[in-house]
Backbone as CSV, one residue per row, in Angstrom:
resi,resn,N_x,N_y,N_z,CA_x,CA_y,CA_z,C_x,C_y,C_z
1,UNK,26.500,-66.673,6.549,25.645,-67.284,5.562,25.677,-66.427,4.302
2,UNK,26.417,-66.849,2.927,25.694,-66.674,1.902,25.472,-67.080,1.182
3,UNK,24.707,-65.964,0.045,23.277,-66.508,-1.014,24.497,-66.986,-2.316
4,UNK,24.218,-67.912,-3.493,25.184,-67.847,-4.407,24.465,-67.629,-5.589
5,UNK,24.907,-66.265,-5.993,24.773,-65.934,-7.122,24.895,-65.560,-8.431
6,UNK,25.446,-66.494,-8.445,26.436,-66.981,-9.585,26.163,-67.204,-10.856
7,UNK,24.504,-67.345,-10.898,23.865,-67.418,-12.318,23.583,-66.011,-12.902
8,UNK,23.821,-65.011,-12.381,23.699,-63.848,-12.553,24.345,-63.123,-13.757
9,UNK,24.144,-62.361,-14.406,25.509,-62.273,-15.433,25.722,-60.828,-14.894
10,UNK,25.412,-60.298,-13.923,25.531,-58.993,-13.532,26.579,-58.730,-12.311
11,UNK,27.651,-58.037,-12.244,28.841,-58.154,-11.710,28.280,-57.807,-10.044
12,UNK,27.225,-56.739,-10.153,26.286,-55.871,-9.054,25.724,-57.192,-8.221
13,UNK,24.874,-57.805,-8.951,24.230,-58.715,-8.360,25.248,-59.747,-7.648
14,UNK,26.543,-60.046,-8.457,27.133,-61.366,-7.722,28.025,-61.171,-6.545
15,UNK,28.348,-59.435,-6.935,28.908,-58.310,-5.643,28.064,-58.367,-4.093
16,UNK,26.763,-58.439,-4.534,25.903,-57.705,-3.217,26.072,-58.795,-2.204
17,UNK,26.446,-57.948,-1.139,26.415,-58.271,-0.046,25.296,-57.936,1.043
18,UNK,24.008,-58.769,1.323,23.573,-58.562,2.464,23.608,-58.201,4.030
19,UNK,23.184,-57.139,4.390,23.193,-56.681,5.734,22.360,-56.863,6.525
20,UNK,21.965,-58.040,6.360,20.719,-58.377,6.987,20.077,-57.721,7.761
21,UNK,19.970,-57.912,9.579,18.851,-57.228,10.133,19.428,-55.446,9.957
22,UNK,20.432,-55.447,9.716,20.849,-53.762,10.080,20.257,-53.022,9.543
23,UNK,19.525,-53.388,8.100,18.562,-52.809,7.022,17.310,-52.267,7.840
24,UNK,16.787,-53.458,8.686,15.216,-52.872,9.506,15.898,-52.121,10.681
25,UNK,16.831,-51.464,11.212,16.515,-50.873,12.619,15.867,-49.301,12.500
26,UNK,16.129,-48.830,11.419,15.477,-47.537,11.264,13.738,-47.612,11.831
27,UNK,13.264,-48.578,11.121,11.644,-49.260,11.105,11.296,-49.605,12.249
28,UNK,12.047,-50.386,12.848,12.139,-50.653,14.038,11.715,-49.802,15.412
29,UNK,13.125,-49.379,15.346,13.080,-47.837,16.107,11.788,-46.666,15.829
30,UNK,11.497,-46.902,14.485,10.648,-46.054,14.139,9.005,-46.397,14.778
31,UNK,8.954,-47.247,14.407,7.675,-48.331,15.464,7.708,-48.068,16.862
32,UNK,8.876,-48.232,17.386,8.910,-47.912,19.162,8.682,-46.889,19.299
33,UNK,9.592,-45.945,18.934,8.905,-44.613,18.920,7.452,-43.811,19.310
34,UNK,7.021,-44.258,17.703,5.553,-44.369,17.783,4.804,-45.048,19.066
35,UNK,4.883,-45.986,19.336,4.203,-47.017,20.302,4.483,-46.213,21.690
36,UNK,5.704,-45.838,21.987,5.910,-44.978,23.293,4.861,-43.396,22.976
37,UNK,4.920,-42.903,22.172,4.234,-42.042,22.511,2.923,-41.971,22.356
38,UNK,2.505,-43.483,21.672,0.616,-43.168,22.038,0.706,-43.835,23.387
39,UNK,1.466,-44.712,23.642,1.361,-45.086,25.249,1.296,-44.064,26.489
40,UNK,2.183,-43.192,25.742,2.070,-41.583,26.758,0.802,-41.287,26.892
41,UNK,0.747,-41.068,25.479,-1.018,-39.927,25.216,-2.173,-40.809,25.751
42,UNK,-2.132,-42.096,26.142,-3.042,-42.801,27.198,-3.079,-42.695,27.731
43,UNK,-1.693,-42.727,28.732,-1.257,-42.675,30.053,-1.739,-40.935,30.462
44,UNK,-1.998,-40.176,29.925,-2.506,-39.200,29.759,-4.188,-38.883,30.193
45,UNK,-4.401,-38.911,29.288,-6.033,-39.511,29.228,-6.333,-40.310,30.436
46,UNK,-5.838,-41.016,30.856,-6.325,-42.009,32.339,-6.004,-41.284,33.297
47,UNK,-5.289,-40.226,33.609,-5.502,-39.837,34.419,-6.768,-38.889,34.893
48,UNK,-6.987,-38.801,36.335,-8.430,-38.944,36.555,-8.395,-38.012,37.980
49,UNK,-8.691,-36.728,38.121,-8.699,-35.922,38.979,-9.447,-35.934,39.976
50,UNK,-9.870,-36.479,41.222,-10.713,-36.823,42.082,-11.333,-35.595,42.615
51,UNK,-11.976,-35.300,43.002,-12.432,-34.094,43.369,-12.508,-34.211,44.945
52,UNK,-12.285,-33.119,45.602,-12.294,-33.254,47.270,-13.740,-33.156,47.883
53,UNK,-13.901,-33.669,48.743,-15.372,-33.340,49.501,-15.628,-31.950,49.314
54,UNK,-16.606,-31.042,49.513,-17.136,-30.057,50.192,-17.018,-29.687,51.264
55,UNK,-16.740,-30.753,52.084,-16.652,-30.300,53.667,-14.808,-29.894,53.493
56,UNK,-14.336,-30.986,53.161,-12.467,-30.764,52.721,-12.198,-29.218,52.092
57,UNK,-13.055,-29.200,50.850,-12.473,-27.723,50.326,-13.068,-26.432,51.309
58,UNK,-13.813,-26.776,51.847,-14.328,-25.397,53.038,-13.365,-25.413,53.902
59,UNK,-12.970,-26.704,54.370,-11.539,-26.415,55.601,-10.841,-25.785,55.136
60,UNK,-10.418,-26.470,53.851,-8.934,-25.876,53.658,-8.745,-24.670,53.078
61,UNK,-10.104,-23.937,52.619,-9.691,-22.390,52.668,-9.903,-22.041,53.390
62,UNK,-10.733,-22.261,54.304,-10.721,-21.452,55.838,-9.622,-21.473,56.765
63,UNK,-8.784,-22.672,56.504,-7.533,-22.619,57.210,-6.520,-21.671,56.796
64,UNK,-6.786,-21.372,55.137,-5.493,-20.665,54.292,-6.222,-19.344,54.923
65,UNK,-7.363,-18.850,55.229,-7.610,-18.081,55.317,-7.348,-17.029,56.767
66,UNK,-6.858,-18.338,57.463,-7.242,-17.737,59.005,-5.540,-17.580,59.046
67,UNK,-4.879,-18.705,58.365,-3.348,-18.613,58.778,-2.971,-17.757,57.601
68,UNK,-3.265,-17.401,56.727,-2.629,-16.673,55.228,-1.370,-17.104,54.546
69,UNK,-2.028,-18.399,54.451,-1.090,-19.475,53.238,-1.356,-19.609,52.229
70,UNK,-0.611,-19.497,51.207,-0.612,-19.344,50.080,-1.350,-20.552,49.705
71,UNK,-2.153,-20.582,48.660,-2.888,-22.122,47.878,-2.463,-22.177,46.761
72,UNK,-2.969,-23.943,46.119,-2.935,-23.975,44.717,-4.698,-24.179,44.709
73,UNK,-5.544,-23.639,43.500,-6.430,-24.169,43.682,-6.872,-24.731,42.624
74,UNK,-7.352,-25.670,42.380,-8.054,-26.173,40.553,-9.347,-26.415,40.412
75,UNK,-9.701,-25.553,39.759,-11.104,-25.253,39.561,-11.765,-25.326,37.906
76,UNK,-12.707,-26.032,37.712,-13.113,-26.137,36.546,-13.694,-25.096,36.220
77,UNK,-14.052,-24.412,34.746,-14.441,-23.253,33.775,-15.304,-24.315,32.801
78,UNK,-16.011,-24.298,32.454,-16.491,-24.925,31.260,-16.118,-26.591,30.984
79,UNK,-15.477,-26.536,29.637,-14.521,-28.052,30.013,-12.973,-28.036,30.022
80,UNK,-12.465,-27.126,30.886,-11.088,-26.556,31.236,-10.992,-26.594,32.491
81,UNK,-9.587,-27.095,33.028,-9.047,-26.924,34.227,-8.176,-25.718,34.655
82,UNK,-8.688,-24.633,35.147,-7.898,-23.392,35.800,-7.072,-23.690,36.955
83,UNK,-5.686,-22.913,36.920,-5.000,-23.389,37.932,-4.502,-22.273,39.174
84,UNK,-5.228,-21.685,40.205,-4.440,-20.386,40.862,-3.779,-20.474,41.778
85,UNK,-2.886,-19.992,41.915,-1.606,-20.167,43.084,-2.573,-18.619,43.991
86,UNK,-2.624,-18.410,45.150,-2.723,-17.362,45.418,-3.245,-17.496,47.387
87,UNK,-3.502,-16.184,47.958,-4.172,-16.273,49.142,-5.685,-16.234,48.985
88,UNK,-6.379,-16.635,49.872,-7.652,-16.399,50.339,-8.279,-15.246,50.936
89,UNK,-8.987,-14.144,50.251,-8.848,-12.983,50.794,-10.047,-12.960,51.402
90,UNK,-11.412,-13.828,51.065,-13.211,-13.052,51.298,-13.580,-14.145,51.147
91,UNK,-14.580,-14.598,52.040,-15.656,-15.597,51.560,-16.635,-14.511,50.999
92,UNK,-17.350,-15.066,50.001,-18.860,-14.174,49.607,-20.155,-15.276,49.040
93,UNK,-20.841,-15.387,50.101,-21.845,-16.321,49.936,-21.558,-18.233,49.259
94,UNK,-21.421,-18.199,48.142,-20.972,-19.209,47.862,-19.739,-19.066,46.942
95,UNK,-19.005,-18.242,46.656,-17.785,-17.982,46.275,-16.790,-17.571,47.051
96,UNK,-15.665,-17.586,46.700,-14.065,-17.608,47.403,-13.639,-16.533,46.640
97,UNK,-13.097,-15.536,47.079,-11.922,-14.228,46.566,-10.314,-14.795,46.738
98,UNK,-9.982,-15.151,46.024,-8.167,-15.716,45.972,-7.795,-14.245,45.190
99,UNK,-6.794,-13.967,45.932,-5.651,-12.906,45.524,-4.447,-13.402,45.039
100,UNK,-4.004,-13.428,43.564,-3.052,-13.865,42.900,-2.124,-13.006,43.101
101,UNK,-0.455,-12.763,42.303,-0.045,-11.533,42.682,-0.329,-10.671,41.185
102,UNK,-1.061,-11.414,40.607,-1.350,-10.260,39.527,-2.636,-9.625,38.936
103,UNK,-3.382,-10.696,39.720,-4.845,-10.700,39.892,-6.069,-10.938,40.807
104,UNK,-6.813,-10.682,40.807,-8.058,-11.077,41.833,-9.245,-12.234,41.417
105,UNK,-9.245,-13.105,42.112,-10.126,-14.116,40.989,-11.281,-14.753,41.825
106,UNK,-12.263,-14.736,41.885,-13.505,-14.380,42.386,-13.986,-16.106,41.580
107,UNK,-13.819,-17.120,42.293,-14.339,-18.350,42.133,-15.492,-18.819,43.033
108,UNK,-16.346,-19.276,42.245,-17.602,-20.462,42.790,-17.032,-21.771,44.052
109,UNK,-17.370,-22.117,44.483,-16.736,-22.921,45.515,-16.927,-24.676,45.060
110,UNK,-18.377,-24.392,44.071,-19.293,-25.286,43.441,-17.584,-25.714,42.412
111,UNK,-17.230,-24.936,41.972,-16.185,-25.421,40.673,-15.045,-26.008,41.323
112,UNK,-14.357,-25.655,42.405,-12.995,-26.137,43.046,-13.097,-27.896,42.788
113,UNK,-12.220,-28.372,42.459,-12.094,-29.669,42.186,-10.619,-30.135,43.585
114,UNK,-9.621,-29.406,43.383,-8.754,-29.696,44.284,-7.983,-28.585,45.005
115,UNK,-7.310,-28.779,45.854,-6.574,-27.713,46.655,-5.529,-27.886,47.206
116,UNK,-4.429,-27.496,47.053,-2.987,-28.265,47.522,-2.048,-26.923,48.241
């Protein structure tokens, strides 16, 4: 398909050749782009960390504790998720002693959210 432009007195104008859609793929692409990554940063946000029973997180350090298996544990701080890889060294009243290998970290039992 082309345009005729022939009333033109301009050699440019009666030259040009249209490229039709090839002009928008930059825009295009540029849009998807965009759209994939707020779709991420949702997909983000929805996720939703369940928290384990009380009775669940007492087993399962008492089990790491009796067999001396290493844990992951995730425990909330404020409005932050902490993450410790480590053993179970002490119960102390209502806190847990996990031994990292570079540290000692003395958590509430109240904060553990999950344990893997």
């Amino acid at each position: 398909m082309s345009v005729d432009r022939s009333y033109s007195p301009f050699e440019v104008i009666r030259a040009y050749h249209d490229r039709g859609m090839m002009k928008w793929g930059a825009f295009a692409t540029g849009e998807l782009t965009e759209a994939q990554c707020t779709f991420e940063k949702e997909q983000k946000k929805d996720e939703v960390i369940h928290p384990l029973s009380p009775h669940a997180i007492l087993h399962l350090l008492n089990q790491s504790f009796t067999n001396q298996i290493q844990i992951k544990v995730t425990y909330q701080t404020k409005n932050t998720l902490q993450v410790v890889y480590g053993f179970v060294s002490e119960f102390i009243s209502s806190q847990v002693r996990i031994k990292s290998t570079d540290k000692i970290y003395l958590i509430s039992i109240d904060q553990i959210i999950k344990i893997s």
